[in-house]
DRENPA-3360 file (N, C-alpha, C; in nm, 2 decimals, always signed):
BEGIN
1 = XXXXXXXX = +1.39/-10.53/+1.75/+1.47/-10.45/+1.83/+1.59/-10.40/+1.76 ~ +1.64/-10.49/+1.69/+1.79/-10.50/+1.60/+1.75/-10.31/+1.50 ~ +1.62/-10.32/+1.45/+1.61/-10.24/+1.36/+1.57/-10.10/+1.39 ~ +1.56/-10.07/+1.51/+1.55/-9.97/+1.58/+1.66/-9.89/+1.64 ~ +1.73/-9.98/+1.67/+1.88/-9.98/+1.69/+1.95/-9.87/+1.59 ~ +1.93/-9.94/+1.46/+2.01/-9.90/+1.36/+1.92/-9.76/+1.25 ~ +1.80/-9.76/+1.33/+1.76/-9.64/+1.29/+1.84/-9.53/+1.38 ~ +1.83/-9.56/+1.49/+1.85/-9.43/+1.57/+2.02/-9.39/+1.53;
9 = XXXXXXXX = +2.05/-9.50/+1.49/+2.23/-9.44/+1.49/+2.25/-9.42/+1.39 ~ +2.12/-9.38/+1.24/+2.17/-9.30/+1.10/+2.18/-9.16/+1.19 ~ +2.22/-9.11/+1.09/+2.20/-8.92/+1.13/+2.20/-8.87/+1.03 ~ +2.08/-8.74/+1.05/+2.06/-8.68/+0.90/+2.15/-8.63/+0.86 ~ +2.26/-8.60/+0.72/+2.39/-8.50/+0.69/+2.35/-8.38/+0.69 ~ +2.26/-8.35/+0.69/+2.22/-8.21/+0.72/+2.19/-8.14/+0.84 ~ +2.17/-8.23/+0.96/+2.08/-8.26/+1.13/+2.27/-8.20/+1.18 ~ +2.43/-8.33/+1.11/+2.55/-8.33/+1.15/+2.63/-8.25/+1.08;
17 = XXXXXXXX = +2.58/-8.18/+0.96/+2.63/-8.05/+0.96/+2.62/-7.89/+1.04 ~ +2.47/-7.92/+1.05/+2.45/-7.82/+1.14/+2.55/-7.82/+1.24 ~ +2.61/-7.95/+1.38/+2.59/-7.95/+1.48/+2.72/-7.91/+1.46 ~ +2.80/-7.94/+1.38/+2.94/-7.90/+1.30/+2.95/-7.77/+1.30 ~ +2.87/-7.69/+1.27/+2.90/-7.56/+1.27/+2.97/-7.47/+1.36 ~ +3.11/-7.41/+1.30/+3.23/-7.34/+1.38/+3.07/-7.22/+1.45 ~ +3.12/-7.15/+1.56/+3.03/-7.04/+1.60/+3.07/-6.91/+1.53 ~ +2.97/-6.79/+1.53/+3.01/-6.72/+1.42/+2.97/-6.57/+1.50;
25 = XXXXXXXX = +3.03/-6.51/+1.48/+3.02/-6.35/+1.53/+2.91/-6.26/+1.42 ~ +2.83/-6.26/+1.42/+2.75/-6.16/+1.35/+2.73/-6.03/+1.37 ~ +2.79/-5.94/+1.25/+2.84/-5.84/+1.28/+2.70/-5.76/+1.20 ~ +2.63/-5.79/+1.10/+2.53/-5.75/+1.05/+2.43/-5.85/+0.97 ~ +2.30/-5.93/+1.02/+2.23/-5.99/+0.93/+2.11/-5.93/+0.90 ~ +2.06/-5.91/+0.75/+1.92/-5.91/+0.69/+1.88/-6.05/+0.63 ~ +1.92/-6.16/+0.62/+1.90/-6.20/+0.58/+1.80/-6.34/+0.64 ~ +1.73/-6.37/+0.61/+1.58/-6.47/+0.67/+1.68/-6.62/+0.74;
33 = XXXXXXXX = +1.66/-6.63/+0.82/+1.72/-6.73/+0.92/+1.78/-6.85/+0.85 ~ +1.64/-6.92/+0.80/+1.70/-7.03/+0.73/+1.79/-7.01/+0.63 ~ +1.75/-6.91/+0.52/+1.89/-6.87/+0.45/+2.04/-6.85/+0.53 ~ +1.99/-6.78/+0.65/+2.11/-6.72/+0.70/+2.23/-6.88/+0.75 ~ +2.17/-6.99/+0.79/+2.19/-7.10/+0.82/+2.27/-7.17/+0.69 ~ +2.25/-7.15/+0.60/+2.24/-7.24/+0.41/+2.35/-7.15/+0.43 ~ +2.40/-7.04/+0.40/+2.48/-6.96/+0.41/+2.63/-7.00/+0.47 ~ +2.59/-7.00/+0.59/+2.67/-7.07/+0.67/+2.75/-7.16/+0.65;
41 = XXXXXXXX = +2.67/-7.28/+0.60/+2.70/-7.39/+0.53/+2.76/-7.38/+0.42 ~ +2.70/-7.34/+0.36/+2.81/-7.30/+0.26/+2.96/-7.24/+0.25 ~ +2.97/-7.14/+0.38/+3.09/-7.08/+0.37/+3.14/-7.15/+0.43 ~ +3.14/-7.29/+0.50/+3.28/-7.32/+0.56/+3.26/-7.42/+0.51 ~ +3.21/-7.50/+0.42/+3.23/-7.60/+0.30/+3.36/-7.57/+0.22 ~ +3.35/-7.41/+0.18/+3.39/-7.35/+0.06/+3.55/-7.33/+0.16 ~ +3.53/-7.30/+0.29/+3.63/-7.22/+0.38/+3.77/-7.38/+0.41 ~ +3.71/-7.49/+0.42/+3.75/-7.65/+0.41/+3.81/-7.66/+0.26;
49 = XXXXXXXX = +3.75/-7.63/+0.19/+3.79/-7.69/+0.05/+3.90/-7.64/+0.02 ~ +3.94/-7.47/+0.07/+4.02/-7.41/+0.01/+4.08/-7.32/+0.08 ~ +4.20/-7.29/+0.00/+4.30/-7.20/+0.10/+4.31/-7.07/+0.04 ~ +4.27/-7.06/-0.05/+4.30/-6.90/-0.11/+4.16/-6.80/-0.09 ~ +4.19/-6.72/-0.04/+4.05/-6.65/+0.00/+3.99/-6.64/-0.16 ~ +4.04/-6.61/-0.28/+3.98/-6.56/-0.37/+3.90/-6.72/-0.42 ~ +3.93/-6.81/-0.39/+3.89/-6.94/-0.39/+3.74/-6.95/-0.32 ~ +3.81/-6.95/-0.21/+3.70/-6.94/-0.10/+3.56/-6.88/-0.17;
57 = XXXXXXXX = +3.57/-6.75/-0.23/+3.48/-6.59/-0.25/+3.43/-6.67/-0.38 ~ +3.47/-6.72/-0.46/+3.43/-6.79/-0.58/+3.33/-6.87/-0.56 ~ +3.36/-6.99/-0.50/+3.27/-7.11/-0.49/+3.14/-7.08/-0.38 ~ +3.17/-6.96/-0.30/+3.07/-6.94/-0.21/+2.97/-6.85/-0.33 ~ +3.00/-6.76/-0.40/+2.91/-6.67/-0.47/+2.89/-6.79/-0.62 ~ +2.92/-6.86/-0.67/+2.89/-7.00/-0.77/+2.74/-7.04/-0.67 ~ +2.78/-7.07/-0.57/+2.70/-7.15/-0.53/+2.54/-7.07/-0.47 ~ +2.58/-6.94/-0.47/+2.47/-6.84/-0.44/+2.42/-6.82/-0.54;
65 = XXXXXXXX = +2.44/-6.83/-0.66/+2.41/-6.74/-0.77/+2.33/-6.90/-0.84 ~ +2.38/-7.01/-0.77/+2.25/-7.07/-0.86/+2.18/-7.19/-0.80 ~ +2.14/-7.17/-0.65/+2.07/-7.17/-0.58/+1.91/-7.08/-0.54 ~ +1.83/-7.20/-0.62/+1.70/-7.13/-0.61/+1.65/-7.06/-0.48 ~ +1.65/-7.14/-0.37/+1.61/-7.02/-0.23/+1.70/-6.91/-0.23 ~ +1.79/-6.87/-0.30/+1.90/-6.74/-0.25/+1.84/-6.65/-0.41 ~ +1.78/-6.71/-0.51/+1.70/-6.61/-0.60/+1.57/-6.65/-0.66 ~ +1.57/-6.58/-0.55/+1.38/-6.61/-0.53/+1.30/-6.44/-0.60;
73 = XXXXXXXX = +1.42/-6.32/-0.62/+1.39/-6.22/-0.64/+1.38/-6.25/-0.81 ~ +1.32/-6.25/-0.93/+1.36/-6.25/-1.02/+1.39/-6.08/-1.06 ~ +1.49/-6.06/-1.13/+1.61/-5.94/-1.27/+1.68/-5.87/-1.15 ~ +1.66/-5.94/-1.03/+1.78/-5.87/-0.94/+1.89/-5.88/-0.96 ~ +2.03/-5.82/-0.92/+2.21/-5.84/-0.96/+2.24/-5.95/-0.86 ~ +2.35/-5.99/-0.92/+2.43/-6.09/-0.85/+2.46/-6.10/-0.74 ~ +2.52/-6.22/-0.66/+2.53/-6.18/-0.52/+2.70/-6.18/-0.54 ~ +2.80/-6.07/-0.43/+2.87/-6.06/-0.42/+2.92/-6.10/-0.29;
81 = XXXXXXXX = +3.08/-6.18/-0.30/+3.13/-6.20/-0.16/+3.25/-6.14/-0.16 ~ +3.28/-6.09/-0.03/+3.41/-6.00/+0.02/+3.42/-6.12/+0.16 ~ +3.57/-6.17/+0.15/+3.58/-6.21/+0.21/+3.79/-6.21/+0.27 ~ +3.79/-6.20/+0.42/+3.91/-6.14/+0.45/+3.93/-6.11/+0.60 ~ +4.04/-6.05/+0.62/+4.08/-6.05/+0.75/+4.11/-5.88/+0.80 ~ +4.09/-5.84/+0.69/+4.07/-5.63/+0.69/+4.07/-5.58/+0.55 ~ +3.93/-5.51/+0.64/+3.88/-5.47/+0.46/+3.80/-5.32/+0.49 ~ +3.77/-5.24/+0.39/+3.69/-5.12/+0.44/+3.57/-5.20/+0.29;
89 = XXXXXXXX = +3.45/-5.09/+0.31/+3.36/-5.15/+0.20/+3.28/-5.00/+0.22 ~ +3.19/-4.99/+0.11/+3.06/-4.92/+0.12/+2.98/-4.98/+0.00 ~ +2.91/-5.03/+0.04/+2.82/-5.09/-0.02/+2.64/-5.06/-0.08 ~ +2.59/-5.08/-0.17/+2.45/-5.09/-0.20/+2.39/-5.19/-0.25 ~ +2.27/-5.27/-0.15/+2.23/-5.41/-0.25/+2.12/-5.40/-0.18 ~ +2.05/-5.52/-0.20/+1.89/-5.56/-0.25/+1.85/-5.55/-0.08 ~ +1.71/-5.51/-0.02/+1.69/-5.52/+0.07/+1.69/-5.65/+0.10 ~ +1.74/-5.68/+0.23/+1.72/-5.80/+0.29/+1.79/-5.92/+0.24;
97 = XXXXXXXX = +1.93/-5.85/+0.19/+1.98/-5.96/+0.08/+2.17/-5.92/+0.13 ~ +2.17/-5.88/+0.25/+2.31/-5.84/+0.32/+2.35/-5.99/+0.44 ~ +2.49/-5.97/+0.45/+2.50/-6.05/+0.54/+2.64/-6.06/+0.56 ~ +2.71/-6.02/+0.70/+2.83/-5.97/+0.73/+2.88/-6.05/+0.86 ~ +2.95/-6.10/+0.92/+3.00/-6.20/+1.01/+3.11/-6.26/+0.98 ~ +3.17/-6.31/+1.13/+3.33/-6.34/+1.13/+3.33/-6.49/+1.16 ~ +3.37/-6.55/+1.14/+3.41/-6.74/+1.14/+3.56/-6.77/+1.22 ~ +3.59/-6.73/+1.35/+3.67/-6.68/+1.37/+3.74/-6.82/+1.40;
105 = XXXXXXXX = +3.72/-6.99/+1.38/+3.76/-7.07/+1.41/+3.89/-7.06/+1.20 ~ +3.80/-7.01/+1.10/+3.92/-6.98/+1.06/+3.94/-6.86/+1.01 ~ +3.95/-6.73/+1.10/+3.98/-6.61/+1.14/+3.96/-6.54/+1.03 ~ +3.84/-6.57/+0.96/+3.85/-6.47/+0.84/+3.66/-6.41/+0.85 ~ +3.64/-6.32/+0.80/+3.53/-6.23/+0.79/+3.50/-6.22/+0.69 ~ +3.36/-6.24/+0.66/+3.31/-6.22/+0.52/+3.16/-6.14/+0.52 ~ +3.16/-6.08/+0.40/+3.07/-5.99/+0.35/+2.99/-6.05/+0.25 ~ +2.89/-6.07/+0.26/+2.80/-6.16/+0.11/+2.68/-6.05/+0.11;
113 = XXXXXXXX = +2.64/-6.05/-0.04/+2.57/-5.94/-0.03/+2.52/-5.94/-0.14 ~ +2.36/-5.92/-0.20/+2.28/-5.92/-0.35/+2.32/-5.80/-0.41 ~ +2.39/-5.75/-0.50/+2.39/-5.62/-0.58/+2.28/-5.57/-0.64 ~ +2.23/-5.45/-0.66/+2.14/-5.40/-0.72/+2.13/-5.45/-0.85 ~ +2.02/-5.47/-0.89/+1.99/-5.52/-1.00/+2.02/-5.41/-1.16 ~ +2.07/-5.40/-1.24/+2.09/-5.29/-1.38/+1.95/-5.28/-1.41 ~ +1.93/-5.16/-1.41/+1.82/-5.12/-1.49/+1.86/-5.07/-1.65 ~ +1.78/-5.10/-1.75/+1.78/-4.98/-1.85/+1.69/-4.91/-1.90;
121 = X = +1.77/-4.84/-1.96/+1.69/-4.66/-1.97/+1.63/-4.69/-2.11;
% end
């Protein structure tokens, strides 16, 4: 009985991250659920760690850029993050590779996005 006990009261760190999750205003997603979830995760890991948005924008796109489920496309461009509190944009990137939403527990909005891949001529 002792050992049943002590199963139920581990918790997965990934089951109590989730539940952790600030709520988020989604202002544009293409991007596949569970990615869109990993995502997540990641930006308020990166959003905890650090106080400089350009900080923030770094270790979120580090951590995209070499993460096998986020490039599953191979000779596509990089992923780019815009992240901030007012911004204008126009953008072009990889189908299905956009992702726009506000984290308003710390009041900032971010833009993550796959860039087109370079072709040459």
């Amino acid at each position: 009985m002792g050992d049943s006990d002590e199963e139920e009261e581990q918790v997965d760190p990934k089951d109590k991250a989730l539940a952790d999750l600030p709520p988020v205003k989604v202002r544009k997603n293409d991007l596949r659920e569970d990615l869109f979830v990993k995502l997540q995760l990641i930006c308020v890991e990166a959003l905890k760690a650090h106080k400089m948005q350009k900080d923030v924008a770094q270790q979120i796109k580090q951590e995209l850029d070499k993460a096998e489920e986020f490039n599953e496309l191979i000779g596509k461009g990089p992923w780019q993050v815009i992240i901030g509190r007012s911004f204008a944009s126009s953008i072009t990137h990889e189908a299905m590779h956009v992702s726009f939403f506000d984290i308003p527990k710390f009041q900032e909005t971010l833009l993550v996005y796959r860039s087109l891949g370079v072709q040459s001529t």
